[in-house]
C-alpha positions, -999 to 999 in steps of 0.1 A, spaced: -383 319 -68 -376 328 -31 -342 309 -33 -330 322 -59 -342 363 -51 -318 356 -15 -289 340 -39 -295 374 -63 -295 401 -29 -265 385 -9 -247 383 -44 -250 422 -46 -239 423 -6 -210 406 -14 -199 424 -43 -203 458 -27 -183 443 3 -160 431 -21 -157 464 -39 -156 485 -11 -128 471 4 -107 467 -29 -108 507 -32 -106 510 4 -136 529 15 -138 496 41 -107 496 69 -95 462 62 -102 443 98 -135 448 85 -139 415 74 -171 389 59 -179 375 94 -179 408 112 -201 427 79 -229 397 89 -223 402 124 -232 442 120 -260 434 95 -277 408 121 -274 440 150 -290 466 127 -304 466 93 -309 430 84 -317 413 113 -325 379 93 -290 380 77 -282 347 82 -315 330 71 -309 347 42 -274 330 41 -291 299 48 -320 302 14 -296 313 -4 -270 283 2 -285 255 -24 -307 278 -37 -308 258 -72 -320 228 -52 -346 247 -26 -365 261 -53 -367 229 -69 -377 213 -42 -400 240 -30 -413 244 -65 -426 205 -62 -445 212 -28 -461 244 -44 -473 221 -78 -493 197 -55 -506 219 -32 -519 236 -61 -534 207 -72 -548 199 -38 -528 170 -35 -519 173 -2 -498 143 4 -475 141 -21 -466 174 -8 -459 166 22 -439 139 7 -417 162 -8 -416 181 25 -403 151 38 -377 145 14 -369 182 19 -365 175 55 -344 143 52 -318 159 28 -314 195 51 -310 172 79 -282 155 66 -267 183 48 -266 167 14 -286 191 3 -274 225 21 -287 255 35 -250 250 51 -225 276 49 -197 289 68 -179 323 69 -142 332 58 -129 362 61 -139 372 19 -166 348 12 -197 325 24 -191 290 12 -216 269 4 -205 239 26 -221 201 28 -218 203 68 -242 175 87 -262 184 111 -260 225 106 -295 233 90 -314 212 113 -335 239 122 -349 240 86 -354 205 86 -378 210 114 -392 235 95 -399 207 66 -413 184 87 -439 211 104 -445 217 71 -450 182 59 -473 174 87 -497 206 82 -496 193 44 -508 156 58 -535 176 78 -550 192 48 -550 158 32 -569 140 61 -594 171 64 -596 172 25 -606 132 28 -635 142 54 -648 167 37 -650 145 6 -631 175 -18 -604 161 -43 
């Protein structure tokens, strides 16, 4: 649900951006880049992770909704199988977390190579996941 909770909140940021500099309460060199720019320096210092969650959120959740299922079910390597394929796809960009800024909107972008820091994320992920298998093995628990 994560996903799709960042997709709902920067939707609202947007349109209040959007709105705001329609009826002019916003001078308009005000633009998308410098909103996240001011947003990263005070209030939402995370801004662009969100930007990052919420880019592909329909695929993320899915994705993340699979790892969450087996580790549920203590199945601790097919999660980290799905971490992996996670990983592969972020690296590449096919499957986002890849945006970049114009001046009125954040578009969702397939750019290679940008979200590689969530792929590392992925793989940390998919390794503590193959951990929990091998100490679920020793300890003789399903």
């Amino acid at each position: 649900m994560l996903p799709g909770i960042a997709a709902w909140g920067w939707f609202m940021v947007e349109m209040t951006f959007t709105g705001a500099r329609v009826n002019g309460w916003l001078p308009a060199a005000v633009d998308l880049p410098a909103l996240v720019e001011g947003l990263a320096a005070s209030t939402i210092p995370y801004v662009r992770g969100l930007l990052a969650l919420k880019s592909g959120f329909l695929f993320s959740a899915t994705l993340l909704a699979a790892m969450a299922v087996h580790l549920a079910e203590r199945q601790y390597a097919r999660a980290a199988l799905w971490a992996a394929v996670a990983a592969a796809l972020r690296r590449d960009g096919a499957e986002c977390h890849a945006y970049t800024l114009t001046p009125a909107a954040v578009r969702e972008e397939i750019v290679p190579g940008q979200a590689w820091p969530v792929a590392v994320g992925y793989l940390l992920a998919a390794a503590a996941f193959l951990a929990a298998a091998a100490l679920s093995r020793r300890r003789g628990t399903p």
